[in-house]
N, C-alpha and C positions, 0 to 999 in steps of 0.2 A: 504494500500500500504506500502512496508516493501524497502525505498527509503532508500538508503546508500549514500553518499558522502566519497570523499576522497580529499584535497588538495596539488594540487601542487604533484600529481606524477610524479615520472620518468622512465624512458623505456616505455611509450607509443608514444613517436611519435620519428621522425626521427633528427637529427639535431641537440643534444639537448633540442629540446621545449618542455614544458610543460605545458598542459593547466592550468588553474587556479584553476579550480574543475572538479570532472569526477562525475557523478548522474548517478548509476544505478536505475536499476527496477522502471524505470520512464514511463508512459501512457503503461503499460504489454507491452513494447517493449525490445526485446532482447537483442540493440543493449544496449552500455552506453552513455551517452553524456557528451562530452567533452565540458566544459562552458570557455570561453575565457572572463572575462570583461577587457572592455577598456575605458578610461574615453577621447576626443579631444574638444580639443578647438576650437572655430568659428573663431578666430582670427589665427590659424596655415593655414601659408604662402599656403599650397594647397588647401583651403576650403576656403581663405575670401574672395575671389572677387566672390562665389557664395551666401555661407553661412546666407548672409544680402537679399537673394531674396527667397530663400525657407524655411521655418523652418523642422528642422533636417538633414537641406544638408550635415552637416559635420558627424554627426550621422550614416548616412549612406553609405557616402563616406568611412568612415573606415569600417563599417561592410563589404564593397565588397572588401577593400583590405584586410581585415583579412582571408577573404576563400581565396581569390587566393594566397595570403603567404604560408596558410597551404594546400593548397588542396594536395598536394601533402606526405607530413608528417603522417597520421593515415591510418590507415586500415581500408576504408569505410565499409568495411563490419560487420566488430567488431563493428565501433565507431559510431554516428552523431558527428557533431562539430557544436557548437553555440557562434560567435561569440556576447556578448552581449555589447552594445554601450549606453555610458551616453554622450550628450554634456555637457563642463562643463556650461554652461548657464541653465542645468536642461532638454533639449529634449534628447527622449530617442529614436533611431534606429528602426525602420520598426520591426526589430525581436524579439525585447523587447516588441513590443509594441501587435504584431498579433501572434508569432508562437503559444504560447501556450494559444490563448482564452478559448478555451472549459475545458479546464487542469490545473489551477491554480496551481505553486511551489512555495512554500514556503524555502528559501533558508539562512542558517542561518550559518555565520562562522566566528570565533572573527580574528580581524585584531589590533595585538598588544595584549597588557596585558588591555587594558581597554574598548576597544571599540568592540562590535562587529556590523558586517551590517547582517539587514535581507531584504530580497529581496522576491516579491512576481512575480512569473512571468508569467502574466497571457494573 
């Protein structure tokens, strides 16, 4: 597989935004995928009076407000968009955890002069 990334482009979405990384020629689908990571805390005021009954409630709670933010921003038929969700307590979002079971990515892109994250996403 001959998987390109790019970060942090711009003129692909409306408004502004910019996903965080775009991954073409990912599982031989056409389209590209727009990677959104987000990192929420279980303690921010819209998720803690559930947060403490579900594990990855807040996780998930932003992954449903990051598509309704953008659904409207990309050009569904060019892009997917994946919003990907860390709680900072270490749970990870419903779509980090199942989109890509069969598909394992490997995602690798330095943040700063010294660190970089690699990310598997399976």
């Amino acid at each position: 597989a001959n998987i390109t990334t790019i970060m942090e482009p711009e003129g692909l979405m409306e408004n502004n935004r910019r996903p965080d990384l775009v991954v073409s020629n990912f599982q031989n689908n056409n389209k590209q995928l727009l990677l959104d990571f987000t990192t929420i805390s279980t303690l921010s005021t819209n998720v803690i009076k559930n947060s403490w009954k579900q594990s990855g409630y807040a996780a998930n709670t932003a992954e449903t407000s990051k598509r309704q933010s953008y659904s409207n921003a990309y050009d569904v038929v060019t892009y997917d968009f994946l919003p990907l969700v860390m709680e900072l307590g270490g749970c990870p979002g419903k779509v980090l955890i199942l989109k890509y079971a069969l598909n394992p990515l490997i995602l690798q892109f330095p943040i700063g002069k010294q660190h970089q994250v690699k990310i598997r996403v399976t």
